[in-house]
C-alpha positions, 0 to 999 in steps of 0.5 A: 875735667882737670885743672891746674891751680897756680896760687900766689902764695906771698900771702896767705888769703891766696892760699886760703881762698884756694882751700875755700875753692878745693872742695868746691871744685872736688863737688863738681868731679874735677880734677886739680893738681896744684902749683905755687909760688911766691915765698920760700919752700920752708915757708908753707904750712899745713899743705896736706890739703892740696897733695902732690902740688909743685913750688916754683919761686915766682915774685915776691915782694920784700918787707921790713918794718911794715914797708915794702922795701922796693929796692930789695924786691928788685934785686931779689927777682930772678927773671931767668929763672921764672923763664925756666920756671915757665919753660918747665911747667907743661899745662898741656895735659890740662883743660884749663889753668886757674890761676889766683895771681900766680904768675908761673902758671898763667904764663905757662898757660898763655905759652901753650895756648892753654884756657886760662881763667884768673881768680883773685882780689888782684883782678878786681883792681883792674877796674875803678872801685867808686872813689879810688880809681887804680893808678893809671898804669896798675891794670897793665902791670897786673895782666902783665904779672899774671895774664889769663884769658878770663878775669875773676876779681873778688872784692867786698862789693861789685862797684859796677863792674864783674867782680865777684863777692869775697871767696872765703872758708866758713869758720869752724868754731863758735863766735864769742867775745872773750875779751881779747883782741887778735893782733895780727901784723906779720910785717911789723916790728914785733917789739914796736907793736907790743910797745904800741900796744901798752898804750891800753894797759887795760885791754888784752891781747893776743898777737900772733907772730913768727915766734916758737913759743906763746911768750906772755908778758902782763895782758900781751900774749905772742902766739906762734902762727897756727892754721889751728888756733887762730880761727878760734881765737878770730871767732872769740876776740872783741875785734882784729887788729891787722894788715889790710890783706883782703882774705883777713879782713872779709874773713873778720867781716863775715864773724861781725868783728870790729876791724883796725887796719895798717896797710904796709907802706908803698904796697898798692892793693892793700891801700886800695883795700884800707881806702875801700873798707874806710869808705864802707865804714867797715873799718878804722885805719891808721898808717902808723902806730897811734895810740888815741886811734887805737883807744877810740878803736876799742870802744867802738862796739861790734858791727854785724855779720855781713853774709857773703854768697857762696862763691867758690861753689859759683865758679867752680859750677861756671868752670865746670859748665866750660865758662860758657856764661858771660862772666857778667852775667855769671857774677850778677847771679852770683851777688843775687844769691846775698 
């Protein structure tokens, strides 16, 4: 069997679950050729993994200062050139395209007729997850950006509906408290972040940021990104201070950290997610920098680990079989395996 995987590649849970899938697939003998799309091609790092894969542009959105700034992900689109994109991508050779919300690669698909299956978190919004029902018209734009013939959500709970448990990498390294708490706020000011941050003179931090060098300064270290130092620096701190991106945060989860989370203005799933995990008492949420919020935050204590099930190797057995097992069905076996 071989499989063309379009990953969306604007944040990097995308780009990790399809690390978690890789293996997976692999153990069931098929094989994958990789697309992706969404972010500059200086941008991606540490892609060994995935060999000869192709970049397309795609969509992205554009942030500042914590904030999706719409009017400049509007005029950033290129809509003829995603057409070309889509025009140029051949899936025929493919038995089936997988697609984690990559548009390119679900519309080539779609195009030529090709089985298409849709993996990711994005999916899971297609359905009222208990008390936040998505806006009315976000299930159609989400088929709209990246349709497929079969839908895979992921979320941290089944809420009714087929959704699948989150699809993660185990961590490596063993789980510590060091003492310091991880910061990581991509879309954030730097400055105003580490200006928030002294409001706790006591506590340690460590940030990781776009910046060359670790840059100290009193209790507050910037790391620069590193697929290398930070699931062991996530596996050792006293908790995660981050954005409300579903990979970090069940990745967080799943190691029994404490979470604190500041989903970015106007950016609808990660709303969803922070209202999600302020449901589960999963975590705390805060829309701008508060200092009492943060100090209430570290002292709560850790909670406990929460096992997921094995889904990569789930769906890559379901995939593998042609998906003849209603995707219901598929899922409930799934959870039952927690």
């Amino acid at each position: 069997m071989k499989i063309l995987y379009g990953v969306q590649a604007t944040g990097n849970g995308h780009i990790t679950r399809a690390r978690a899938m890789l293996p997976a697939l692999q153990a069931r003998g098929i094989e994958v050729d990789f697309v992706f799309s969404g972010r500059d091609k200086d941008a991606y790092f540490d892609m060994d993994c995935f060999g000869a894969y192709r970049i397309f542009r795609g969509f992205t959105y554009r942030m500042q200062e914590g904030r999706v700034r719409r009017l400049a992900t509007l005029t950033d689109a290129r809509p003829y050139r995603f057409v070309q994109d889509v025009l140029a991508l051949d899936t025929r050779a493919y038995d089936l395209v997988l697609t984690d919300f990559e548009p390119v690669s679900a519309w080539a698909a779609r195009r030529q007729g090709v089985r298409s299956v849709g993996l990711a978190h994005q999916y899971a919004l297609l359905y009222p997850l208990a008390d936040v029902p998505p806006p009315p018209l976000l299930p159609y734009g989400l088929k709209a950006f990246a349709p497929a013939g079969d839908y895979l959500g992921v979320h941290w709970q089944a809420f009714g509906q087929p959704i699948l448990p989150p699809l993660i990498q185990a961590n490596p390294h063993r789980v510590d408290d060091k003492g310091f708490v991880l910061v990581y706020l991509p879309f954030e000011d730097l400055t105003q972040v580490q200006t928030w941050l002294r409001s706790a003179p006591q506590q340690r931090f460590r940030i990781y940021a776009a910046v060359d060098n670790i840059i100290s300064d009193g209790l507050i270290e910037v790391h620069p990104f590193s697929r290398t130092s930070f699931p062991r620096d996530t596996a050792a701190c006293s908790g995660v201070i981050c954005n409300a991106g579903f990979g970090l945060c069940s990745e967080v989860m799943a190691l029994g950290k404490k979470l604190l989370v500041r989903p970015p203005d106007n950016q609808v799933e990660q709303a969803s997610n922070a209202k999600v995990l302020q449901n589960m008492a999963a975590a705390d949420v805060m829309h701008h920098f508060d200092a009492d919020i943060l100090h209430r935050w570290l002292q709560r204590p850790n909670p406990a680990p929460v096992q997921f099930p094995d889904t990569a190797a789930a769906v890559a057995g379901w995939l593998a079989e042609g998906c003849r097992e209603p995707v219901d069905k598929m899922v409930e076996n799934v959870w039952a395996q927690g």
